[in-house]
C-alpha positions in Angstrom: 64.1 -23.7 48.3 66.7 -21.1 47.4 64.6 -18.5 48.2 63.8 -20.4 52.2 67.7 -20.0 52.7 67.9 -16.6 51.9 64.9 -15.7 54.1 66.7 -17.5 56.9 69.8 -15.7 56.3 68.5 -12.6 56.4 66.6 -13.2 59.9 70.0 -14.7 61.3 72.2 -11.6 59.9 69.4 -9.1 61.7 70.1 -11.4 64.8 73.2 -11.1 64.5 73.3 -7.3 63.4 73.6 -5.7 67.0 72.1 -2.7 65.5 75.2 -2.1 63.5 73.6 0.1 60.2 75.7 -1.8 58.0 74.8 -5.3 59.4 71.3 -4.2 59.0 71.6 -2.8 55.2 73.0 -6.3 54.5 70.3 -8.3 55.4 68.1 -6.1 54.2 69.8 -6.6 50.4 69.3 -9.9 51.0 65.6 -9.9 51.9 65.1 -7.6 49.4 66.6 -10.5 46.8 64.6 -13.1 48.4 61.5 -11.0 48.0 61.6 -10.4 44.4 62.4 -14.1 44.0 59.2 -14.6 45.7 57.1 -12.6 44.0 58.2 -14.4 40.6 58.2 -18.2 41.2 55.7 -18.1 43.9 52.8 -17.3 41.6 54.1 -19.1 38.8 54.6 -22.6 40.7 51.5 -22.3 42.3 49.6 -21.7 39.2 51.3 -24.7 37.2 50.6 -27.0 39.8 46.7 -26.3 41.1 44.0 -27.4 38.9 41.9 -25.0 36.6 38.9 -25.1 39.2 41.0 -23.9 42.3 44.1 -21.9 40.3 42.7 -19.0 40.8 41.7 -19.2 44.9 45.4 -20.8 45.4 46.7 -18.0 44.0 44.6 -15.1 45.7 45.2 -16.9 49.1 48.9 -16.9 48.8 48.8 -12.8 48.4 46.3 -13.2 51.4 48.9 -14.9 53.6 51.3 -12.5 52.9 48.7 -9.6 54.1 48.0 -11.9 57.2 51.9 -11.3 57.9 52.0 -8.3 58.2 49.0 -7.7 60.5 50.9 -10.4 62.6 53.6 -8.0 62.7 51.6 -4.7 63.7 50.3 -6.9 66.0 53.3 -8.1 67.3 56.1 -5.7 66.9 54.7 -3.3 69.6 54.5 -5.7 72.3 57.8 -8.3 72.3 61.4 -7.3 71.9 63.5 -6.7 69.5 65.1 -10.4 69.6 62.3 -11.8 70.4 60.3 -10.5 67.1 63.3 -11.6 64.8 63.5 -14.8 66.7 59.8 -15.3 65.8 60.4 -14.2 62.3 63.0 -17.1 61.8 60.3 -19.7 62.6 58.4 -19.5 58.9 61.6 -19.5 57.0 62.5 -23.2 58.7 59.3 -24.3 59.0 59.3 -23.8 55.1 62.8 -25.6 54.5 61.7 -28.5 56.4 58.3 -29.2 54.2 58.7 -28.1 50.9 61.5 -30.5 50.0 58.5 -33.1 49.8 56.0 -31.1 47.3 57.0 -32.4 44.0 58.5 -30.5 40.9 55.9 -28.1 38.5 55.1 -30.7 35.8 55.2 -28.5 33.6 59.4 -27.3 34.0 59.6 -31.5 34.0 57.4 -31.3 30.4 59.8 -29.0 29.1 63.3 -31.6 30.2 61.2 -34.2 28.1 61.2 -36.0 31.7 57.4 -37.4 31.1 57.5 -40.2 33.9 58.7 -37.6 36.2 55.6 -35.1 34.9 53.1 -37.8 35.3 53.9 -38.5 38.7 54.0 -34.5 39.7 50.5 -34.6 38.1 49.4 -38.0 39.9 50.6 -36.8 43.6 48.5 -33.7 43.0 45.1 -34.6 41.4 42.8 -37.6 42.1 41.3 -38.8 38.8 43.9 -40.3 36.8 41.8 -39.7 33.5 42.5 -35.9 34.7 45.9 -36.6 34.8 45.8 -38.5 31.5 44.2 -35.6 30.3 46.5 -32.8 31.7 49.2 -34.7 30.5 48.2 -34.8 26.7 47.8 -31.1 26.7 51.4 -30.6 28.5 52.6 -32.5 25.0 50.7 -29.9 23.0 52.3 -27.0 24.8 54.9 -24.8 23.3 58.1 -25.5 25.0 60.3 -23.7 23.4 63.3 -21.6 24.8 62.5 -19.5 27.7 63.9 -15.7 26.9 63.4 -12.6 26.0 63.7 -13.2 22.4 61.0 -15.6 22.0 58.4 -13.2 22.5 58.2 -11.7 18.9 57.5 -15.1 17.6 53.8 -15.3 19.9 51.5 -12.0 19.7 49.5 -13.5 21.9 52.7 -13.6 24.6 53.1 -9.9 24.1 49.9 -9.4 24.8 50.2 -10.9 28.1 53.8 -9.4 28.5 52.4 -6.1 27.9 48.6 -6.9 30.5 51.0 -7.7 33.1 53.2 -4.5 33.2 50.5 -1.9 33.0 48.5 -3.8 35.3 51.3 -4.2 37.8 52.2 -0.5 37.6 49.0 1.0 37.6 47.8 -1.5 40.7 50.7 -0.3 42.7 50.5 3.2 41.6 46.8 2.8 43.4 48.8 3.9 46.4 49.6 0.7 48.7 52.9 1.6 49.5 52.0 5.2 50.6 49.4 4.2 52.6 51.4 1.2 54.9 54.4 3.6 54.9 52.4 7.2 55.7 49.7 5.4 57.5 50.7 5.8 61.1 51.3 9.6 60.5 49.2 12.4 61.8 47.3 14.4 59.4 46.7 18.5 60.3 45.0 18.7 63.5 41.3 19.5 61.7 41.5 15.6 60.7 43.7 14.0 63.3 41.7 11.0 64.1 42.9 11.4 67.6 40.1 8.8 68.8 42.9 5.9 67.3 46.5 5.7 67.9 48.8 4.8 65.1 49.4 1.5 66.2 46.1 0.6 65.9 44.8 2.3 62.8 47.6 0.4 61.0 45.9 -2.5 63.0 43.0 -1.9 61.3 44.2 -1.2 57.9 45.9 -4.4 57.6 42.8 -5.9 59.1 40.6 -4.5 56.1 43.3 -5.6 53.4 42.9 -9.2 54.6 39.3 -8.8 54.9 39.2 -7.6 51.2 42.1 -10.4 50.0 39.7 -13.6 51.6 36.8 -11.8 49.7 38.9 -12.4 46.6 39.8 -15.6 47.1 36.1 -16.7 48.0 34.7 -15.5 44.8 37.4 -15.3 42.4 36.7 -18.5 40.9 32.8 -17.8 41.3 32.9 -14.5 39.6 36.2 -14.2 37.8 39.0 -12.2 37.8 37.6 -9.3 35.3 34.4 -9.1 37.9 36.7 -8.4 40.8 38.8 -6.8 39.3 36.8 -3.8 37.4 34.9 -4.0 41.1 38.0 -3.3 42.8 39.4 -0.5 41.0 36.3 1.4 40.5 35.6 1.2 44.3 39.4 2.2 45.2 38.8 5.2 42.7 35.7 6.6 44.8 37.6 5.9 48.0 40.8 7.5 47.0 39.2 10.6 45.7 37.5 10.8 48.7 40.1 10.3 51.0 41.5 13.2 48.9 39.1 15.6 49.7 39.3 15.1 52.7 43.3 16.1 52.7 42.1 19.2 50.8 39.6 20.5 53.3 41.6 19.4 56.1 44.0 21.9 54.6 42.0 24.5 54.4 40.0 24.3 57.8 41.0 27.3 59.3 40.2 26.6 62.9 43.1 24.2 63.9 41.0 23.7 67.3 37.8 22.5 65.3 38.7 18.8 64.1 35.3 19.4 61.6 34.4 15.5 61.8 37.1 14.8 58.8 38.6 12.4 61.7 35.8 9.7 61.3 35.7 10.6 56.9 39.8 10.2 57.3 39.3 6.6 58.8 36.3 5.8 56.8 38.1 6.4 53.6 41.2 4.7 54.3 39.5 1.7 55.7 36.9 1.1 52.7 40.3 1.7 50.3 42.4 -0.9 51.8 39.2 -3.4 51.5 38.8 -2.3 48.1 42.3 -2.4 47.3 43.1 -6.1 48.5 39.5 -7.1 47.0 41.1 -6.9 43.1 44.1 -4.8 42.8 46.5 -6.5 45.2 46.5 -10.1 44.2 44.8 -10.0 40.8 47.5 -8.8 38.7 50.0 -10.9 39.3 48.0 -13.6 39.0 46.7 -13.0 35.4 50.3 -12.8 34.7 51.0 -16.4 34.8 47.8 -17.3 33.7 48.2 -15.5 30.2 51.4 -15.9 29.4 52.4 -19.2 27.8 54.5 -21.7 29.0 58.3 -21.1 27.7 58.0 -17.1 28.6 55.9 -17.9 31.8 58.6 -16.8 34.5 59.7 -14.1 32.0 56.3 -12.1 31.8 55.9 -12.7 35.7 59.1 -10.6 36.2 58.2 -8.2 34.0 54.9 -7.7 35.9 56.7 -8.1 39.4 59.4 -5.6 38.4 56.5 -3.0 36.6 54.8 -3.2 40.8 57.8 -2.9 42.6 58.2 0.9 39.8 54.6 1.4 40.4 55.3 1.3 44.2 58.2 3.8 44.2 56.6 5.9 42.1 53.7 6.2 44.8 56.0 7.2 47.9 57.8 9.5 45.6 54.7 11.0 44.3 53.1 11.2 48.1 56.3 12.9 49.1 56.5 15.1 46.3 53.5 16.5 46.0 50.7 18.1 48.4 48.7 14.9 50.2 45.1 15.3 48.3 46.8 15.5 45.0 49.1 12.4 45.5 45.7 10.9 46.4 44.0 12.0 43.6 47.0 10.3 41.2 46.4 7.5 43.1 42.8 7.6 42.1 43.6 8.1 38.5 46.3 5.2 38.5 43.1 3.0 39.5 40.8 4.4 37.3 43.0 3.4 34.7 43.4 -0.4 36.0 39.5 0.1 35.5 39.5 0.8 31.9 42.1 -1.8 31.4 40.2 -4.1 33.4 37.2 -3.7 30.6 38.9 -2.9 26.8 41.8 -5.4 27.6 41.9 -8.2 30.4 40.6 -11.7 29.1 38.5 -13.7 31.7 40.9 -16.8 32.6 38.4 -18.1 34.9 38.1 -22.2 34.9 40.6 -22.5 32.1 43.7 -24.5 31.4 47.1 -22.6 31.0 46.8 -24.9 27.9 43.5 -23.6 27.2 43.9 -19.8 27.9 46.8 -20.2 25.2 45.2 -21.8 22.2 42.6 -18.9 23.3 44.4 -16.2 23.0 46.4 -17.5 20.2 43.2 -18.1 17.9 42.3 -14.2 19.1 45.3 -13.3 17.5 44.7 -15.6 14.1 47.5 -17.9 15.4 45.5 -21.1 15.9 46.6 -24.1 14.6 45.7 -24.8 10.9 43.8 -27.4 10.2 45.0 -29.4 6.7 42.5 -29.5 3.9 42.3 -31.5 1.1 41.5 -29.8 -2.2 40.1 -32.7 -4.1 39.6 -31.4 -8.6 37.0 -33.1 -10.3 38.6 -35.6 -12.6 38.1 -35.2 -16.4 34.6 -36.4 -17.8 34.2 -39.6 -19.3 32.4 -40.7 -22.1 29.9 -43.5 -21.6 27.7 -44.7 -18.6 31.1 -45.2 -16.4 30.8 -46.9 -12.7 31.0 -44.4 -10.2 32.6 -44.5 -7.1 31.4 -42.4 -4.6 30.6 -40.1 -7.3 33.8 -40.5 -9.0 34.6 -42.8 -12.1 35.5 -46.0 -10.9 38.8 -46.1 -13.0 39.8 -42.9 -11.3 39.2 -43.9 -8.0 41.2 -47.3 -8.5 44.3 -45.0 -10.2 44.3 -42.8 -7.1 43.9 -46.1 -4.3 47.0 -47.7 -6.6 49.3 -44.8 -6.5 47.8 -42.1 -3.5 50.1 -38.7 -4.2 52.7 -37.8 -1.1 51.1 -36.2 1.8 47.6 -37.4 0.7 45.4 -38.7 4.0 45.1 -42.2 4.5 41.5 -42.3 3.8 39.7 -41.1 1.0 36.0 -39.5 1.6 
């Protein structure tokens, strides 16, 4: 709800701005807060409140309206005004204020306050069985609720492990080359590859048109498939496109004819368009969404802004990189950074698919040898008797009625 006000704010201070530089640096702080805010509790709410069988879709399809924005606002910004466009803009913030006050509390923050009537009724309002709710609700009192900082980390291997999934993921999937190619997109390339047949306007058009295309894709199938399916698919066919698109900086380059456009217009477009599909099939949504599916419950929000704060680095690392450095090998690093995600994808990303958060964690914790012990009971022979003794279950009866007289502390309640 925080986050709605500042969103509002912002809108109201560009309103407000008159064009005034500083008026607009302000609200873009503030966006900039709300933005990272986002990026945090939206995936983790989401995630704690959708059931195992739809977690995953939930997730993927909030990423995908967030691509669905921004084609809005190619779409849009070209053809209203400047007040207009922010006035628009202000609409989602209060349409969000005014209905979210009703969706109820993430049972799972309730389950850590001890508030268990409030945690049952989160869980009621949302599902439909109440023997699923009965049965959520006996895995939210198994949960680990400890503290939630830094510090408890050491203390759960298997929450480093999803601490350190989350970060290279992040990083690497950013590094891909998203933000260079929405901030570099509209730009003309030397005049051997200008794809003069499309103006910039609507090549970005079509960009964000093939992200979306590749973000529903992964919401369709992410619970049919999984996420490591997608997700090795994704980065392996943003790799090949990437490298492509590449090589076709590099000859582009070196076409010495200016006058001759060599056909690298049509492999320019081609290239970006089957990367932006392949990018929003896996890489875009994907790893922030095994961030709060791995990482337990007490160091849930802490691991998602780790991851969030590893793609917002990956990200300026790719415009600097794309500024820096000639355009085919900024491309190429881009190719390399999802490569990697590939690799990762393969040696180190558990499948989360169809699993409780309760579930994923006694996983990974019995990966790590940190499942719960179960007590046995070492049970010595007793010393032999002389004599054709009664036996009790094997034992000598005497023995048996010495140990049901006085059981020794900690010993079950039944003896076997």
């Amino acid at each position: 709800m925080t986050v709605g006000f500042l969103f509002l704010l912002s809108w109201l201070i560009v309103l407000a701005a008159d064009m005034h530089p500083e008026n607009l640096y302000s609200a873009r702080v503030v966006a900039g807060l709300a933005m990272g805010a986002t990026s945090i509790v939206v995936p983790v709410y989401v995630a704690e409140v959708a059931e195992p069988r739809v977690r995953g879709v939930l997730l993927t399809v909030a990423r995908a309206a967030g691509v669905a924005g921004l084609l809005a606002m190619h779409a849009l910004g070209p053809s209203v005004g400047y007040r207009s466009l922010v006035a628009l803009c202000s609409l989602p913030p209060v349409l969000f204020l005014s209905t979210f006050s009703w969706s109820p509390e993430s049972p799972y923050v309730l389950a850590a306050k001890e508030r268990w009537n409030k945690a049952t009724e989160s869980l009621a309002s949302m599902r439909t069985s109440a023997s699923t709710v009965k049965a959520e609700l006996a895995q939210l009192k198994q949960d680990d609720r400890g503290k939630p900082c830094w510090t408890q980390l050491h203390k759960r291997p298997a929450a480093c492990t999803a601490l350190l999934v989350s970060v290279a993921l992040g990083c690497l999937a950013a590094l891909a080359g998203q933000s260079a190619v929405l901030f570099y997109s509209a730009l003309r390339l030397p005049e051997s590859a200008d794809p003069s047949f499309l103006g910039p306007e609507t090549l970005c058009l079509c960009l964000a048109g093939a992200s979306l295309a590749g973000c529903l894709c992964c919401a369709t199938f992410v619970d049919l498939l999984g996420r490591r399916v997608l997700l090795a698919s994704s980065a392996a066919a943003s790799t090949a496109s990437m490298a492509g698109l590449g090589y076709v900086f590099l000859a582009a380059a070196r076409c010495e004819d200016e006058r001759d456009t060599c056909g690298l217009g049509w492999w320019f477009v081609a290239a970006l368009l089957v990367w932006s599909f392949s990018h929003g099939l896996g890489l875009l949504s994907l790893p922030g969404t095994l961030a709060v599916e791995l990482a337990p419950t007490n160091v849930r929000g802490v691991v998602a802004s780790a991851g969030s704060a590893a793609a917002i680095l990956g990200a300026v690392l790719a415009t600097v990189a794309f500024e820096m450095l000639p355009a085919h090998e900024a491309c190429w690093v881009f190719a390399g950074s999802s490569a990697l995600c590939l690799v990762l994808a393969v040696a180190a990303v558990p499948e989360t698919k169809g699993k409780s958060l309760s579930a994923l964690q006694r996983q990974l914790d019995d990966k790590q040898g940190l499942g719960r012990a179960v007590p046995t009971v070492v049970v010595t022979a007793p010393p032999r008797v002389r004599g054709d003794a009664p036996l009790a279950n094997g034992i000598p009866l005497q023995h048996a009625r010495a140990a049901a007289a006085a059981p020794a502390a900690g010993a079950p309640a039944s003896v076997h």
